[in-house]
N, C-alpha and C positions, 0 to 999 in steps of 0.2 A: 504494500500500500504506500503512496505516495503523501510526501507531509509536507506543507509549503511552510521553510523554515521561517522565511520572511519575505517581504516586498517593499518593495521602492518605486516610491513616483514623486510625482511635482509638478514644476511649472516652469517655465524656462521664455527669458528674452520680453518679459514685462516692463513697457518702458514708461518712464512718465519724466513731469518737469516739474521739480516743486520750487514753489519761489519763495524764497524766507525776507518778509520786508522787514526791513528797520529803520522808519521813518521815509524818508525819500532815496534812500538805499535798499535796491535789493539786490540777492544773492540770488542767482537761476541754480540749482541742484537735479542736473540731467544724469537719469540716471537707469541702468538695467537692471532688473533683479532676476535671480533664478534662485529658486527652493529644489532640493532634493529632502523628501523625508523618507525614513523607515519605519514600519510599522508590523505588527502582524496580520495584515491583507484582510483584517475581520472589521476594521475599521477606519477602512481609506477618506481621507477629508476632501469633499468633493473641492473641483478646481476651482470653481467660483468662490469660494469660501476662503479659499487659500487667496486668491485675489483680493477677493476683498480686505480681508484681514492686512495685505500689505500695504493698499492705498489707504486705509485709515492708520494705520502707524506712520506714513509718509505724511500724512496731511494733519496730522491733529498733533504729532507729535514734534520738537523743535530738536532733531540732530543735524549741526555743523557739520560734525563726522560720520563717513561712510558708516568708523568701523562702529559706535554708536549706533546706529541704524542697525546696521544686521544683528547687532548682539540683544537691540529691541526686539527684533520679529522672529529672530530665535525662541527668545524668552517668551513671548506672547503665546509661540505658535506650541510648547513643548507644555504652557500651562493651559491651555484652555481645550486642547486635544490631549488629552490621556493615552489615547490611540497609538500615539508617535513615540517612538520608540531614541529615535535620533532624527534632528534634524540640522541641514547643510544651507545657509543661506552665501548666497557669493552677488555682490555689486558691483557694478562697473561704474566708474562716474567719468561722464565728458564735458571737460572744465570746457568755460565763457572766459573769456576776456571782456574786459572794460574799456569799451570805446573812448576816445576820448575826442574834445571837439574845443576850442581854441584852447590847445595846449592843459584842459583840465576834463580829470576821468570824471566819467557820466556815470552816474546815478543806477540808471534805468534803460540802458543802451549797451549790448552786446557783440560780441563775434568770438565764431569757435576758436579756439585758444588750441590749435595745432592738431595733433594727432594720437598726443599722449592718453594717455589712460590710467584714472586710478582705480586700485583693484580692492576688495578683501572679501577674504572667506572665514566666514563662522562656524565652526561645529559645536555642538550639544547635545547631551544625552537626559539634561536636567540634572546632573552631577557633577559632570565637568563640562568643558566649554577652553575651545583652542580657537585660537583668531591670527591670521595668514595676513596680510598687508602688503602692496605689492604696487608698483609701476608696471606700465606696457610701455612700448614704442616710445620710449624715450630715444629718440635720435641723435647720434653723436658725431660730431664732424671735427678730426684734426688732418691738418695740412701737412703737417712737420711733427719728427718728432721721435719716431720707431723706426727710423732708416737714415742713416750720413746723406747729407743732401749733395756732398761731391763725389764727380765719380771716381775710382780708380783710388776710394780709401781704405786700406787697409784695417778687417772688422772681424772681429769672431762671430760677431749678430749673423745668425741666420739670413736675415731680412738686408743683411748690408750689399744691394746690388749696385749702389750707387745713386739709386732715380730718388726725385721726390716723391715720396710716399702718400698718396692721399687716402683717408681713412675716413668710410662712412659706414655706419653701422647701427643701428635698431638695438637698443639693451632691453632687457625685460627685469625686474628685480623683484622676488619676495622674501618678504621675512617673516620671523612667528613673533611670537611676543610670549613671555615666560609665565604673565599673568596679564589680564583684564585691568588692572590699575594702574594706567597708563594716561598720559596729556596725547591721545590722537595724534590731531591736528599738527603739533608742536615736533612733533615725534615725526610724521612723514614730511613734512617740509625740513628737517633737520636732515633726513636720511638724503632727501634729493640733490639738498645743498653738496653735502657730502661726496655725495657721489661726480656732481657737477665740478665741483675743487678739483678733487682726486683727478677725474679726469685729465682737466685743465695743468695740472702739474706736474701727472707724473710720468715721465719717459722709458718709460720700460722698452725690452726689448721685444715683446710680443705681447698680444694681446690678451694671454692667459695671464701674464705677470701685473696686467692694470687692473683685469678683473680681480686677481687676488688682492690687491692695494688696495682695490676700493672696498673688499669684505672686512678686511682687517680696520680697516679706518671705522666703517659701521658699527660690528663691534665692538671698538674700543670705544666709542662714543657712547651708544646707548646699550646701558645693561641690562635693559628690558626685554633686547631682542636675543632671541637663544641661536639661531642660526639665518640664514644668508644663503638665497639661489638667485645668481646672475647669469642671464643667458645672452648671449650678444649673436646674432648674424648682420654679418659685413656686406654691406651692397657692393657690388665688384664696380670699381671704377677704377681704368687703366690709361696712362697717357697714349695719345693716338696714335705714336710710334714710336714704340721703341728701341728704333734704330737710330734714334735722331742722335748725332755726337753729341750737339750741348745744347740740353734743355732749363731753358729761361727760367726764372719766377713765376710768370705767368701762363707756366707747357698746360695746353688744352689734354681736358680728361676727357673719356667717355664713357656711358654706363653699360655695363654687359649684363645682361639678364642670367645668367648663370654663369660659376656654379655660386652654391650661397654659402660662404664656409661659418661654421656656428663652431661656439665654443660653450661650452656651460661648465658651471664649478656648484660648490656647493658647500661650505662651511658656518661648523659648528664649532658656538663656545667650546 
């Protein structure tokens, strides 16, 4: 006889805008949600319910922070469904930029703010509860930096073929948090900084050696977070010939659609 040990469903790619005023400032908070719950399949929470339940914690409640947010609609959705066994909430938020219009930012006036993504994932059982925080497509551009920009100098770098090296690349970042009693807000814009610096200064000889500079910076910063996964793929862009004897300051690149080379690391306190 067959016994269904357990079941899992949800809802996925729920999108809404909530707008937090404050006075003649508002904040637009665009944002996706997806629920994964587990349960024992005898009493599944219909999807409207589940819907509902998320645009009234969105709209009635005042979270700044994603990770706030999900660690509400976790808590909500694990007390009021007995049913649920564990539940997985993950939001995606896609920042606004603040327009500005003679030389002062507007109030009430918007534009998408790039391509970046902010992330987190909540888990709970009503017991414990792990919370994930996390950047997308944060895109990185150095000109100089991981390669001698003269040719014919003598390098033990790998990478030392002579050319100017130009470096673009997508990082993805998450982290955990070692407990819930945490400044959010304070905390992911600290980590971006971070990472933005590091970047910006450090000349490593490959790109596994900046990913690891930037985990170690992380960590050392904030003891909150227990570990660190950076993933980077580099969009290929190559100078248009590489046969050229001497290539300017300004040697034209171009973009090649393949291959995509990706690195990922992953460290723990």
């Amino acid at each position: 006889m067959v016994h269904t040990h357990s079941t899992s469903y949800g809802e996925s790619r729920l999108r809404m805008l909530r707008v937090l005023g404050r006075g003649d400032r508002h904040d637009p908070k665009d944002l996706t949600v997806a629920l994964r719950l587990e349960g024992d399949g005898t009493a599944m929470v219909p999807g409207e319910a589940i819907k509902n339940l998320v645009h009234k914690i969105a709209r009635d409640e005042d979270h700044p922070a994603i990770e706030t947010l999900a660690l509400a609609m976790c808590s909500r959705i694990l007390a009021e469904h007995p049913g649920v066994h564990l539940a997985r909430v993950e939001i995606v938020e896609h920042p606004w930029a603040r327009l500005e219009a003679g030389g002062k930012p507007q109030g009430q006036v918007f534009t998408p703010a790039g391509v970046e993504r902010r992330t987190v994932t909540v888990t709970g059982n009503g017991t414990r509860t792990s919370i994930a925080a996390g950047i997308d497509n944060f895109v990185l551009l150095r000109t100089a930096g991981f390669a001698p920009r003269d040719r014919g100098r003598v390098s033990d770098e790998p990478t030392a073929d002579g050319l100017p090296r130009l470096f673009i690349a997508a990082l993805s970042a998450r982290w955990s948090y070692s407990s819930g009693d945490v400044a959010f807000m304070p905390c992911r814009h600290g980590v971006r900084t971070a990472i933005a610096d590091t970047f910006a200064w450090h000349k490593g000889p490959s790109a596994h050696d900046t990913l690891t500079a930037l985990a170690e910076v992380i960590l050392e910063s904030y003891q909150s977070i227990s570990d660190v996964t950076l993933t980077l793929q580099e969009r290929p862009y190559r100078p248009v010939d590489l046969l050229e004897l001497a290539l300017e300051d300004d040697a034209l690149f171009v973009a090649r659609d393949e291959p995509i080379g990706t690195v990922e690391i992953v460290v723990k306190r």
